[in-house]
BAMAR-870786 format. One line per field, with one value per residue (C-alpha): residue number from 1; chain; x, y, z. Coordinates in steps of 0.1 Angstrom, whole numbers. Example, Ala and Ser with C-alpha at 12.3 -4.5 7.8 and 13.67 -1.06 7.14 Angstrom:
k	[1,2]
c	[A,A]
x	[123,137]
y	[-45,-11]
z	[78,71]
//
This chain:
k	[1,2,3,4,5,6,7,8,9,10,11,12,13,14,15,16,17,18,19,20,21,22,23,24,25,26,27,28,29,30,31,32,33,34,35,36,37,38,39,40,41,42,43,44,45,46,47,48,49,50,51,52,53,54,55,56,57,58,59,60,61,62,63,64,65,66,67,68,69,70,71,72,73,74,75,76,77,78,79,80,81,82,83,84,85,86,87,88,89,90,91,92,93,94,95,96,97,98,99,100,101,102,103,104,105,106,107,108,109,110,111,112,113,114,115,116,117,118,119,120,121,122,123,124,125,126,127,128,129,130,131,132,133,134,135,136,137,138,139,140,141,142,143,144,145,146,147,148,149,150,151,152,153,154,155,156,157,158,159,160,161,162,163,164,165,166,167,168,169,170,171,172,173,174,175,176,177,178,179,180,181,182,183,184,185,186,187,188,189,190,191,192,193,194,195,196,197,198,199,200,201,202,203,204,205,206,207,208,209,210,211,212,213,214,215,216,217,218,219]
c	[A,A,A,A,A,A,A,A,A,A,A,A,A,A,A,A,A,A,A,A,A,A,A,A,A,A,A,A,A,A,A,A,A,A,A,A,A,A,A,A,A,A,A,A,A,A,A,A,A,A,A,A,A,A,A,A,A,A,A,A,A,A,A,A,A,A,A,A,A,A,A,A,A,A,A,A,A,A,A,A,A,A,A,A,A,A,A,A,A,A,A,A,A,A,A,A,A,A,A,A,A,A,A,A,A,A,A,A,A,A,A,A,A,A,A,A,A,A,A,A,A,A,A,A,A,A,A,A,A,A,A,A,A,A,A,A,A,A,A,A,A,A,A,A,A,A,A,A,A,A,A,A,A,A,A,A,A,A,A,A,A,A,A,A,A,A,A,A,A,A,A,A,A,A,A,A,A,A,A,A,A,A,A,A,A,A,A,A,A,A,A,A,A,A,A,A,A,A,A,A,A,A,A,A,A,A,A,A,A,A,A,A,A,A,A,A,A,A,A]
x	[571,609,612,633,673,685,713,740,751,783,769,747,776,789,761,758,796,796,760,778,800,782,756,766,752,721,706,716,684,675,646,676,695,669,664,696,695,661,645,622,635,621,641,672,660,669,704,700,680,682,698,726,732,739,762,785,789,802,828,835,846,876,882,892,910,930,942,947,980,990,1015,1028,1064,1087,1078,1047,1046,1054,1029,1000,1014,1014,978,969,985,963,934,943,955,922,894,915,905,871,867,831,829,853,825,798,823,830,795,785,809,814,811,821,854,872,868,878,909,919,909,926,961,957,952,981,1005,995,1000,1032,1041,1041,1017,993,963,939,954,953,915,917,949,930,898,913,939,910,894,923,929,894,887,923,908,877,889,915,887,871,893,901,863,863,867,895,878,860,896,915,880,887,927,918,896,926,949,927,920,954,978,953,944,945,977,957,931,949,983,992,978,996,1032,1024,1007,1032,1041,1009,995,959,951,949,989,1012,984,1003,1030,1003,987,1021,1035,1002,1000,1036,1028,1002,1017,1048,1020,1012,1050,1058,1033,1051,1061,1100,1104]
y	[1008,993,958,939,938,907,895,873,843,858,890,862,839,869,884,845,848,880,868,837,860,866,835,797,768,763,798,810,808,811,838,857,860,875,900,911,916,933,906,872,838,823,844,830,796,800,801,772,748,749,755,728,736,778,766,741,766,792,764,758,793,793,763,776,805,778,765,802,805,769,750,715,713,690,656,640,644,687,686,674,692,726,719,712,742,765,752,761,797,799,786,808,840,826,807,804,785,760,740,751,730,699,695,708,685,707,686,717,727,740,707,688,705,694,661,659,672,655,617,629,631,603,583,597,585,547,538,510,522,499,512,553,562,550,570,604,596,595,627,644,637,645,678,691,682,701,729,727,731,756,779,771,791,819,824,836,873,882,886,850,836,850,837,802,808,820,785,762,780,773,738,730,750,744,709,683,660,634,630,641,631,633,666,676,666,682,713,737,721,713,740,749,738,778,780,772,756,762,735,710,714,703,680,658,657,649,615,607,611,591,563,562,563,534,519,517,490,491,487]
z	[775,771,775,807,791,781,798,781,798,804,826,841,853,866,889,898,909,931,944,959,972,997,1000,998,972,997,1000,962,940,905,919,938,911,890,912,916,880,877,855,861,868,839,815,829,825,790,795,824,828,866,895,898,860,868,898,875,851,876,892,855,851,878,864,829,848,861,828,812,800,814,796,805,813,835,846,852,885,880,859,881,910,888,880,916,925,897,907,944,936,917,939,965,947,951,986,985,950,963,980,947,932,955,955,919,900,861,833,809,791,822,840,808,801,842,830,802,813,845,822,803,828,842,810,807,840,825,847,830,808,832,867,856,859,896,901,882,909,940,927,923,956,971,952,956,991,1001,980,1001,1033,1025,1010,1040,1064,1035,1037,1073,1083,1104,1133,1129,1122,1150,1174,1159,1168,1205,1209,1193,1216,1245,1237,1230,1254,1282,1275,1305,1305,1324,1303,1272,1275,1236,1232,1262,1252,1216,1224,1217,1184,1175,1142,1134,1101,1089,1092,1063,1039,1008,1017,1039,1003,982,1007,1012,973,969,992,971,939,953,961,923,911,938,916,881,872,855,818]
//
């Protein structure tokens, strides 16, 4: 009788990919997974140690596409906002690993190349050695919770999306100016949060990254 196939970590990471697909971070199992690939959860376990280790190494991966082919180039400020912007166009290709990877943090090469260019440029900046790592943190908040929530709406299916537009039209257009006199005024200017992302995304960074260069201190 032939024995099960052996599956390389590579094909593994990949059924693990498409799986999520169509499953989030809470109902995706080790045990699933093995099924899906006609062998026993245990042989997997040699390749990962668990769970939580299989879903960082699957974040890890559109991290690394992220960084294929990148090369630094402008100012420090280009530069983290070019990054921010591959990671985006990345997880955006894959919606549902955006929140495997808010809440999975990697620890593996894809994250540390982020982390590195992302110190760099910040070091280039002339911001002070002892005031960058707090700068990288909340960057990186900011970055993947913007990722997060975008992937969030690109995960819905048109028919979901246009329900949620119907209810923010409702609740907006048809909102009470006595009791809601601000949302009143502004309900025909007022946008859902699924229109225009890409430059919500650039323009909220920009702030922040403005914060760190008011910050510099003039040679």
């Amino acid at each position: 009788m032939a024995g099960r196939r052996r599956w390389s970590t590579e094909e593994i990471l990949d059924a693990a990919t498409e799986l999520l697909r169509t499953s989030d971070a809470e109902s995706f199992s080790v045990r699933k997974l093995a099924a899906v690939l006609g062998t026993d959860s245990s042989s997997l376990y040699r390749h990962f140690r668990s769970k939580t280790e299989l879903l960082r190494a699957v974040a890890d991966r559109i991290l690394l596409a992220a960084m294929d082919g990148y090369r630094p180039e402008g100012d420090w400020k280009r530069r983290i906002t070019t990054l921010a912007l591959r990671v985006r166009e990345a997880f955006g290709q894959h919606p549902e690993l955006a929140a495997v990877w808010g809440r999975y943090a990697s620890g593996g090469t894809g994250s540390r190349m982020i982390m590195e260019e992302m110190l760099q440029a910040l070091r280039a900046s002339g911001l002070p050695d002892e005031e960058i790592p707090a700068s990288y943190h909340r960057l990186a908040v900011l970055v993947a919770a913007l990722v997060a929530s975008e992937a969030g709406v690109s995960a819905l299916t048109p028919e979901e999306y246009e329900q949620g537009m119907e209810l923010f039209r409702v609740a907006v257009l048809g909102a009470d100016p006595e009791r809601f006199p601000a949302l009143a005024h502004f309900a025909r200017d007022v946008r859902p949060l699924g229109v225009d992302r890409k430059a919500a995304f650039e323009e909220i960074l920009a702030v922040q990254l403005a914060h760190i260069e008011a910050a510099i201190r003039p040679s």
